[in-house]
C-alpha positions as CSV (number, residue, x, y, z in Angstrom):
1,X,123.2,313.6,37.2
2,X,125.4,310.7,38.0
3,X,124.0,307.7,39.5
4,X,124.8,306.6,43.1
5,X,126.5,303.2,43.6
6,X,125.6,300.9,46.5
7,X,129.2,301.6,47.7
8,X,128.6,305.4,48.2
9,X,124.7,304.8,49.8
10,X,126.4,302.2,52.4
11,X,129.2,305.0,53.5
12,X,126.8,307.3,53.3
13,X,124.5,305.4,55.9
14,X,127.4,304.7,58.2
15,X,128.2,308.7,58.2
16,X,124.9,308.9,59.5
17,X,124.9,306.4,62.0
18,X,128.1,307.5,63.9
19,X,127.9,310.8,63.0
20,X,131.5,311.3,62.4
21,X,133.8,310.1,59.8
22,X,135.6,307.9,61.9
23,X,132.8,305.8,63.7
24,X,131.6,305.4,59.8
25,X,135.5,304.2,59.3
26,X,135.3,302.1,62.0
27,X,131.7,301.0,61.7
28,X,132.8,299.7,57.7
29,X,136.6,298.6,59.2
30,X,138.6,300.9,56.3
31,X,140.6,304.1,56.7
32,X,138.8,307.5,57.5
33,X,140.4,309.4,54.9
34,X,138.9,307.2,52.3
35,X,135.5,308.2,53.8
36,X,136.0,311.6,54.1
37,X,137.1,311.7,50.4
38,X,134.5,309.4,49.1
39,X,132.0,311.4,51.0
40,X,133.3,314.7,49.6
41,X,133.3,313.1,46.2
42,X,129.6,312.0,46.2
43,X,128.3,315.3,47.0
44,X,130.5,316.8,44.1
45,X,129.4,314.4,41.9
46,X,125.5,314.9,42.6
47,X,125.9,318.5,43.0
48,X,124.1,318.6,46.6
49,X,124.8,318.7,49.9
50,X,124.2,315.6,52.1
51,X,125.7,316.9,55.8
52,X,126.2,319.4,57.8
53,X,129.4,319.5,59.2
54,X,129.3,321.4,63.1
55,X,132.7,321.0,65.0
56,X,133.5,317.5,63.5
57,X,130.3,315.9,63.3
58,X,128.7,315.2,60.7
59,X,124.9,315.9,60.5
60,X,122.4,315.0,57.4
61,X,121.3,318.2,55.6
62,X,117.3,319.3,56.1
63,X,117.5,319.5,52.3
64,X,118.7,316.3,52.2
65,X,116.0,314.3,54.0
66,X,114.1,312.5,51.6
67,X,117.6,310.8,50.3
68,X,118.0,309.3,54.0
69,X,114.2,308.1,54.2
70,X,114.8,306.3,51.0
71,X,118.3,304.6,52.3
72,X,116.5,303.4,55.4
73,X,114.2,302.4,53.3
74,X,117.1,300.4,51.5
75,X,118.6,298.9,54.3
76,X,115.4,297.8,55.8
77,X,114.4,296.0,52.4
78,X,118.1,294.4,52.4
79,X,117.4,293.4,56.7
80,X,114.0,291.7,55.5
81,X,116.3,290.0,52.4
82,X,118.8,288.7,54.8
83,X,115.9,287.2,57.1
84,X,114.2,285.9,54.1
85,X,117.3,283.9,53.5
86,X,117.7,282.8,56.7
87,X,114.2,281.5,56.6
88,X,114.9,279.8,53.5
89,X,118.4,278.4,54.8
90,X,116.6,276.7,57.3
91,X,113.4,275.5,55.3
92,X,110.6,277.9,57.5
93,X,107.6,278.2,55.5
94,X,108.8,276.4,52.6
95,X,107.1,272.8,51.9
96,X,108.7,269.3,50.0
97,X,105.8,267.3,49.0
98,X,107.1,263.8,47.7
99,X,105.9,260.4,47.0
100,X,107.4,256.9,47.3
101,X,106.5,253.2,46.9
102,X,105.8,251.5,50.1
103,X,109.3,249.6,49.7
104,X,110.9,252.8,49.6
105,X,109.5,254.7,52.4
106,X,109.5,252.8,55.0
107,X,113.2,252.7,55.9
108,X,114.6,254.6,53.1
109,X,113.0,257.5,52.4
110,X,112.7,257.5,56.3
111,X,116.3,257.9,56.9
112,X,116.8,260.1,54.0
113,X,114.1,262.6,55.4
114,X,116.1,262.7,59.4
115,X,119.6,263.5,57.3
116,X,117.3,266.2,55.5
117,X,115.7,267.7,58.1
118,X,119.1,267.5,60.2
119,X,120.2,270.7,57.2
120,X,116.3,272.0,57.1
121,X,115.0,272.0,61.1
122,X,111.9,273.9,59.8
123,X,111.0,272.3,56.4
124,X,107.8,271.0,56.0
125,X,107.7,267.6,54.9
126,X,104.9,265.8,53.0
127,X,105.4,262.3,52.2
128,X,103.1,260.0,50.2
129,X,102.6,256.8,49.8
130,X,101.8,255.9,46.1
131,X,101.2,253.1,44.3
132,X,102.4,253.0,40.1
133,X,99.0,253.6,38.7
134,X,98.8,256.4,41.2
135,X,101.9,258.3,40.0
136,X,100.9,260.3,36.9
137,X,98.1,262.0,38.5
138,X,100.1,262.9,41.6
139,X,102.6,264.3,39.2
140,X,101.2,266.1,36.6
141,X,98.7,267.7,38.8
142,X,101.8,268.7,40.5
143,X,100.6,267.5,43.8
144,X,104.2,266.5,44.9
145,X,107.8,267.4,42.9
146,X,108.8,263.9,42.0
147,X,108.2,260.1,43.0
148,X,110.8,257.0,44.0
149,X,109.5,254.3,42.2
150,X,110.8,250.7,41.0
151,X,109.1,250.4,38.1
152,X,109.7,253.4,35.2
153,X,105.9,255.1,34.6
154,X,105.0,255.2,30.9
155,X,104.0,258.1,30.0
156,X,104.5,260.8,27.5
157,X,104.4,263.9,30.5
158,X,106.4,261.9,32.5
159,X,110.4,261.2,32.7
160,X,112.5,258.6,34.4
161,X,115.4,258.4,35.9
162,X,117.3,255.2,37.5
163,X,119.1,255.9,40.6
164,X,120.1,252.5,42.1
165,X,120.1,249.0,41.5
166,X,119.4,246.1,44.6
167,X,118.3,242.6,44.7
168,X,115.2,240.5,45.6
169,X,115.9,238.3,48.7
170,X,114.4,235.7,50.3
171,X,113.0,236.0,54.2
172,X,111.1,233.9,56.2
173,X,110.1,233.9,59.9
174,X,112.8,233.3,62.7
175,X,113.3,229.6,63.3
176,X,112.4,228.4,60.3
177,X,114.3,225.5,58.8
178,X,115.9,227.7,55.5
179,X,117.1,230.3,58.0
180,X,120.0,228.2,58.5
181,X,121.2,228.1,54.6
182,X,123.5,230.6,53.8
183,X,121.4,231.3,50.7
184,X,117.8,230.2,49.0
185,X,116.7,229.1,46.3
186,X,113.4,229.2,44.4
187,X,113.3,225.6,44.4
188,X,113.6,225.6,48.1
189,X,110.1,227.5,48.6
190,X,107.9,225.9,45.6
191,X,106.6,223.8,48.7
192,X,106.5,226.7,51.2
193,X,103.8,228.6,51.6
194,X,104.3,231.7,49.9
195,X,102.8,235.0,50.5
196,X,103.9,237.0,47.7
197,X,101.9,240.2,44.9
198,X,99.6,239.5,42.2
199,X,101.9,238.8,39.3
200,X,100.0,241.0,36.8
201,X,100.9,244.3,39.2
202,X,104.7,245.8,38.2
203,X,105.6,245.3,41.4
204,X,104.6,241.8,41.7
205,X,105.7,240.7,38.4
206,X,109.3,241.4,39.8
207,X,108.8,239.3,42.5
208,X,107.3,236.6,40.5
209,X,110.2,236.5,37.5
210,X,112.3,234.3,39.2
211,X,110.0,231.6,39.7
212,X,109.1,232.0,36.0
213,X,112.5,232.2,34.7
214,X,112.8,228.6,36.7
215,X,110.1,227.1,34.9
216,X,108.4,227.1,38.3
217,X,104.4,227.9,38.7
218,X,104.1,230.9,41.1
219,X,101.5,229.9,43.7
220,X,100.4,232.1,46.6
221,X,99.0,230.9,49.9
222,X,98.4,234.7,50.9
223,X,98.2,238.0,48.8
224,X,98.7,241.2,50.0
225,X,99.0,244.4,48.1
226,X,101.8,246.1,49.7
227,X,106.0,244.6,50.7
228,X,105.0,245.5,54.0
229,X,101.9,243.8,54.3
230,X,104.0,241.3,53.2
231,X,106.9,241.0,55.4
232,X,103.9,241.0,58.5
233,X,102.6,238.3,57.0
234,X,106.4,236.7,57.5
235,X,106.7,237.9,60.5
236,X,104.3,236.1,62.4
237,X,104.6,232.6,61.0
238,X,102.1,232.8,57.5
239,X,104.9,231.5,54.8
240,X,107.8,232.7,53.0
241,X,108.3,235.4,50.7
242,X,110.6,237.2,48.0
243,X,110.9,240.9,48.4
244,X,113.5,243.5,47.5
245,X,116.1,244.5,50.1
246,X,115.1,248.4,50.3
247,X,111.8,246.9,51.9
248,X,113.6,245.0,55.1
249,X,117.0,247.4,54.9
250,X,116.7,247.9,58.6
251,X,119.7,246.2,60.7
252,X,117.4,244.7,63.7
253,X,113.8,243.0,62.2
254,X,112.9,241.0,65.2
255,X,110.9,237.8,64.1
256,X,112.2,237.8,60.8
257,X,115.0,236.3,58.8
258,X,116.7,237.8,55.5
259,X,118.4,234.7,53.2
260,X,120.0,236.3,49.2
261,X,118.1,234.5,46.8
262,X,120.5,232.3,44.4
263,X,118.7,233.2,41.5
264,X,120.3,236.7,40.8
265,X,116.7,239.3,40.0
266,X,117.9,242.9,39.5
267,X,115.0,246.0,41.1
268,X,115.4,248.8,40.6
269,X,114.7,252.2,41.8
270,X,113.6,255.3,39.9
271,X,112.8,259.0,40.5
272,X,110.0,259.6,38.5
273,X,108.8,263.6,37.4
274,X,106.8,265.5,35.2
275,X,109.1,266.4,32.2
276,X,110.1,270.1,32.4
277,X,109.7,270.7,35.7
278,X,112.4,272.5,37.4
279,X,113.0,271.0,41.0
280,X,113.4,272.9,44.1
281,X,116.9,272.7,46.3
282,X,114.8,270.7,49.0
283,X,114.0,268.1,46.4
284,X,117.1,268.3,44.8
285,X,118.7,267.4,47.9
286,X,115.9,265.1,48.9
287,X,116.5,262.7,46.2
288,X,120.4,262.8,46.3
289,X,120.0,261.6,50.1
290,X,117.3,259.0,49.1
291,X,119.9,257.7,46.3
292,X,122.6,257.3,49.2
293,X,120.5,255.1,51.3
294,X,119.8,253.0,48.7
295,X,123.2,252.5,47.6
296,X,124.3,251.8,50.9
297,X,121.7,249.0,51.9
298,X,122.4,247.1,48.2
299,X,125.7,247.1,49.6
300,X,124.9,244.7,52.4
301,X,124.6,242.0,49.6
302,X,127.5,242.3,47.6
């Protein structure tokens, strides 16, 4: 016996919707003689009967009835596929789990999730807050799909993958005497006091090289463990700090001033994933909006 093609099933279903062969010509929007024909061919072709035909209508065969049950069934399983895809179009009952460095996710990742859930109204979002030594757990346990870092995570599960480049700055609260230089220098905060990382941290290290590189002994009057620990610090009078510009890319910082630093330090960002792992179209899309925001606030400095 010949096999039926989805072409014939779906003429066949609007036959037996309208009931003639024109409602099914209208119902599909193409000729009624290529109905009637193709309807006339099927049954040929499977050697049965599939309607009854009474005074122009057309009306399915008794002997016929378990090959309409199965083509509601058919069209019921492609309605459900069609809503499925809706769903998915729309993120409902679908979850992103991701993780970022604090200087990331403040502003960044924070903009990059409203542009994301602007295409995704009903996506789930999970975002986490992770520090570098927290990463390869997160990851390989496959608690989230990838991580913005800006530091690369060494390890032999893991894979790397630079998406941006911006600078460390210089800010200090409003009012205060280098807020009126067009630029800073490490030589003009030696005698500040200075809020900064511990050095030995990735993070911190960053912040630290410039000093370093100046011959210039890094000493801290406050530590704290996070950039936005430290820019509160700054914020309400404690000292100066160096930072990188992801962690104050915000146009309005009340209380705070942002100054480049004259001594040119590169950070960079990273998404970080467990090797082989295929990502999902929310991540995909996650991480391509992430990369624009970055791209945009290094721009400021340039």
């Amino acid at each position: 016996m010949k096999e039926i093609t989805l072409r014939q099933i779906e003429v066949i279903r609007a036959v037996m919707l309208r009931g003639t062969i024109s409602g099914a010509a209208d119902h599909l929007g193409v000729s009624a003689p290529g109905i009637s024909r193709l309807i006339k061919h099927t049954e040929e072709s499977l050697g049965i009967r599939l309607f009854e035909r009474r005074a122009g209508l057309f009306i399915p065969a008794v002997e016929a009835g378990a090959v309409f049950d199965q083509i509601r069934e058919v069209y019921k399983g492609v309605e459900n596929l069609q809503l499925a895809l809706d769903s998915l179009q729309k993120g409902e009952d679908v979850r992103l789990a991701f993780a970022s460095a604090p200087s990331v996710a403040q502003f960044i990742a924070t903009r990059a999730i409203r542009d994301l859930r602007g295409r995704y109204p009903d996506l789930y979002i999970d975002l986490n807050i992770l520090k570098i030594e927290e990463t390869v757990d997160y990851l390989l346990l496959e608690r989230g799909e990838f991580v913005i870092m800006s530091s690369p995570v060494q390890n032999a599960g893991i894979e790397n993958t630079q998406i941006a480049e911006g600078r460390i700055v210089a800010i200090m609260p409003e009012g205060h005497p280098l807020a009126s230089q067009a630029e800073v220098s490490v030589y003009d905060l030696q005698h500040e006091p200075l809020i900064g990382i511990d050095p030995t941290d990735p993070y911190g290290e960053i912040l630290a090289r410039p000093f370093q590189e100046a011959g210039l002994k890094v000493q801290h009057s406050i530590r704290g463990r996070f950039a936005q620990t430290l820019v509160s610090f700054v914020r309400h009078g404690l000292g100066v700090a160096l930072i990188d510009e992801f962690s104050v890319a915000e146009v309005y910082m009340p209380g705070l001033v942002r100054k480049p630093l004259k001594e040119k330090v590169v950070v960079r960002s990273y998404v970080v994933q467990k090797k082989g792992r295929n990502l999902s179209a929310f991540a995909e899309d996650a991480i391509r909006l992430i990369t624009r925001e970055l791209k945009d606030a290094a721009k400021h400095w340039r």
